[in-house]
N, CA, C and O of each residue as an XYZ file, in Angstrom:
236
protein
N      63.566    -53.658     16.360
C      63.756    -52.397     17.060
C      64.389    -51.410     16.080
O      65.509    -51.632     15.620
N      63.761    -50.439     15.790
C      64.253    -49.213     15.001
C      65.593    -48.207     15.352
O      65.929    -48.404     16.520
N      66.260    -47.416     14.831
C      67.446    -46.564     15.290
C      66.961    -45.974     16.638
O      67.490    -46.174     17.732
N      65.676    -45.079     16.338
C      65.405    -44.244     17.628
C      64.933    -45.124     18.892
O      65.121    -44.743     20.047
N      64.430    -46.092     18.628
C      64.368    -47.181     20.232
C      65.378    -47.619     20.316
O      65.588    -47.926     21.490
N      66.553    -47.938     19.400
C      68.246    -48.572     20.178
C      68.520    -47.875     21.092
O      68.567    -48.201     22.278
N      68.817    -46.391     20.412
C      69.376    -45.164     20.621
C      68.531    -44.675     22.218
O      69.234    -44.272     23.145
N      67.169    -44.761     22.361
C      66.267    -44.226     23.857
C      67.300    -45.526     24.722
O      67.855    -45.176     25.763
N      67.452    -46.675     24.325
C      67.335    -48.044     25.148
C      69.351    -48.058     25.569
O      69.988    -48.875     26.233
N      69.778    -46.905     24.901
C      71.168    -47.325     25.133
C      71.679    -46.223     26.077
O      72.708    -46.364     26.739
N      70.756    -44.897     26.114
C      70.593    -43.940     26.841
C      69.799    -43.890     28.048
O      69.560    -42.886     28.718
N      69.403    -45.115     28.266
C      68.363    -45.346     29.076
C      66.793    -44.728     29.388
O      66.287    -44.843     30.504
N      65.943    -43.907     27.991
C      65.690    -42.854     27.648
C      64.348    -43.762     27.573
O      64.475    -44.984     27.654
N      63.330    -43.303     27.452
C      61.846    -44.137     26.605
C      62.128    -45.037     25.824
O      62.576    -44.438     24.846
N      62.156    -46.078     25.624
C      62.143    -47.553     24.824
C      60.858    -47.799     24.188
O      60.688    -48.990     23.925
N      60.010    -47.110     23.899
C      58.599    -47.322     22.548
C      58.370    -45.857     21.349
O      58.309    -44.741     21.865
N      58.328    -45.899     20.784
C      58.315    -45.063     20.083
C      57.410    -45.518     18.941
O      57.864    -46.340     18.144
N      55.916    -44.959     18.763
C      55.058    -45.208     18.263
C      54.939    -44.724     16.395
O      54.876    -43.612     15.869
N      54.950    -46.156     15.785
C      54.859    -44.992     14.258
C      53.412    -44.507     14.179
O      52.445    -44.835     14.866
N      53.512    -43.627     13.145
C      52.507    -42.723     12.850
C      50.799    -43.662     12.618
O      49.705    -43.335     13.076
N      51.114    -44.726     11.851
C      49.906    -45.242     11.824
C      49.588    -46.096     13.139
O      48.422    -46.477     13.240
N      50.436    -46.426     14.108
C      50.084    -46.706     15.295
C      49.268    -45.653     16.264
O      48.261    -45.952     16.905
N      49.693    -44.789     16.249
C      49.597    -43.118     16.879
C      48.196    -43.051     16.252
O      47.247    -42.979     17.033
N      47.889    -43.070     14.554
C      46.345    -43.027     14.583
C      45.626    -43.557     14.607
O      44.504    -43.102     14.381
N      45.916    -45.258     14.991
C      44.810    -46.592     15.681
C      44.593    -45.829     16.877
O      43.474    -45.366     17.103
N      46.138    -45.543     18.145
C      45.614    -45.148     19.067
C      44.564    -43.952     19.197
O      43.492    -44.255     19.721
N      44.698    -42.940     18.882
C      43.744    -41.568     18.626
C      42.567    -42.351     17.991
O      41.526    -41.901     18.471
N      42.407    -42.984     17.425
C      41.247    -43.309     16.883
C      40.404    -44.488     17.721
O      39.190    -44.677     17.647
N      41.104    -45.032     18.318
C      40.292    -45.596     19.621
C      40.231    -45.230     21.155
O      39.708    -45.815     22.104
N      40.972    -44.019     21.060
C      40.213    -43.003     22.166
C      38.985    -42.323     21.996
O      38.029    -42.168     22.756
N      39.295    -41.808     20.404
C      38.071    -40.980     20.015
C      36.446    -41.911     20.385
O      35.343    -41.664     20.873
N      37.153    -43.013     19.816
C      35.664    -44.515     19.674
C      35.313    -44.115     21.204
O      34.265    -43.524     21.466
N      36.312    -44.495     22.258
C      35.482    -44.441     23.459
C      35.006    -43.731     23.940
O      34.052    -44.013     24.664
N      35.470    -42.361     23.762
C      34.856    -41.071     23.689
C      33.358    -41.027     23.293
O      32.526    -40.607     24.097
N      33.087    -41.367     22.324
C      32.043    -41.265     21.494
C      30.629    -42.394     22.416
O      29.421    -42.277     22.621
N      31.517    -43.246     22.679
C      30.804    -44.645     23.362
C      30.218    -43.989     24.709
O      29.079    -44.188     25.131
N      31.296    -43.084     25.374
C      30.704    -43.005     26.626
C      29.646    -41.451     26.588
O      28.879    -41.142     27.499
N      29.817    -40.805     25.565
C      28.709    -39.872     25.638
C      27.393    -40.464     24.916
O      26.385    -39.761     24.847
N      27.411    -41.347     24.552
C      26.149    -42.209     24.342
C      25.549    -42.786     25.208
O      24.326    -42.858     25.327
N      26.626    -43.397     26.108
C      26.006    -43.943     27.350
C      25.243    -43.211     28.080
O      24.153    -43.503     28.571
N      26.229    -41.609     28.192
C      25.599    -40.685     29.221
C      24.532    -40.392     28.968
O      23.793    -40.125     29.916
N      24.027    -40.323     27.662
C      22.838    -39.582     27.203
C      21.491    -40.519     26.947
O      20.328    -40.184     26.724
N      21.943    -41.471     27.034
C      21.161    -42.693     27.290
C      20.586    -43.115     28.718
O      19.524    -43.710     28.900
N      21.436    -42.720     29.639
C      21.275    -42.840     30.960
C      20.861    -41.721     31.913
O      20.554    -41.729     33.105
N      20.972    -40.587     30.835
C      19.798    -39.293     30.903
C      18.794    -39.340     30.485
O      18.062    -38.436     30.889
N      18.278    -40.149     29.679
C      16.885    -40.218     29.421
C      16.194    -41.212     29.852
O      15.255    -41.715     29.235
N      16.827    -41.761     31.525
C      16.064    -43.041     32.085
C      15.938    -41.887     33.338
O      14.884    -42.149     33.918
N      16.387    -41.084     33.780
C      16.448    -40.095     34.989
C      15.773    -40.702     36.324
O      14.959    -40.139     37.055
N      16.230    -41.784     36.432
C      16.201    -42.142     38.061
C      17.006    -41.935     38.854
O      17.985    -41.262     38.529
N      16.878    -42.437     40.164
C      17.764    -41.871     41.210
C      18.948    -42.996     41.095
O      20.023    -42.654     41.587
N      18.879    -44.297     40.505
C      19.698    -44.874     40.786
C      21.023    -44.808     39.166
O      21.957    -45.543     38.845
N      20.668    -44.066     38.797
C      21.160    -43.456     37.549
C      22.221    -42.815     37.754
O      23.257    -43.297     37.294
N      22.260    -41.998     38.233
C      23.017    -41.128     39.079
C      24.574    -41.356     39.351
O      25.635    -40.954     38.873
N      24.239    -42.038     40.162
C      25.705    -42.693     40.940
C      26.832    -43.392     39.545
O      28.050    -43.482     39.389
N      25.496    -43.805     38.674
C      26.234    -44.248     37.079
C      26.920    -43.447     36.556
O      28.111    -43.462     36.247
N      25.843    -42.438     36.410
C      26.404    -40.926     35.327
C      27.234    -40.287     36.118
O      27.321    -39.108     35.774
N      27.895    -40.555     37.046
C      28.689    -39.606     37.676
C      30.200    -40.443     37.645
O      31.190    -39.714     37.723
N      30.397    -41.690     37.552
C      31.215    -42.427     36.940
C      31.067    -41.810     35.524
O      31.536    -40.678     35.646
N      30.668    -41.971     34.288
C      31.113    -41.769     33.346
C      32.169    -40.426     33.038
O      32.645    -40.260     31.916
């Protein structure tokens, strides 16, 4: 545990505190799913059935 998580955890304050290269795994596997689900969508636009639909409206 680092100074600034003692310090949240003794204040009773946020207890995680993400380093920087954690922060850009996370951002960088939002972006991935991001990317994943407009593929899907556009994939599931070019089948244009009715039962499609109810899919693409989840995504």
């Amino acid at each position: 545990m680092n100074e600034r998580e003692k310090s949240a955890l003794k204040h009773g304050l946020i207890k995680l505190f993400l380093m920087p290269n954690e922060l850009a795994l996370v951002v960088s596997c939002l972006d991935w799913v991001k990317v994943e689900l407009k593929i899907a969508d556009d994939e599931l636009r070019k089948l244009d059935t009715p039962i499609v639909e109810p899919i693409r409206s989840q995504i």
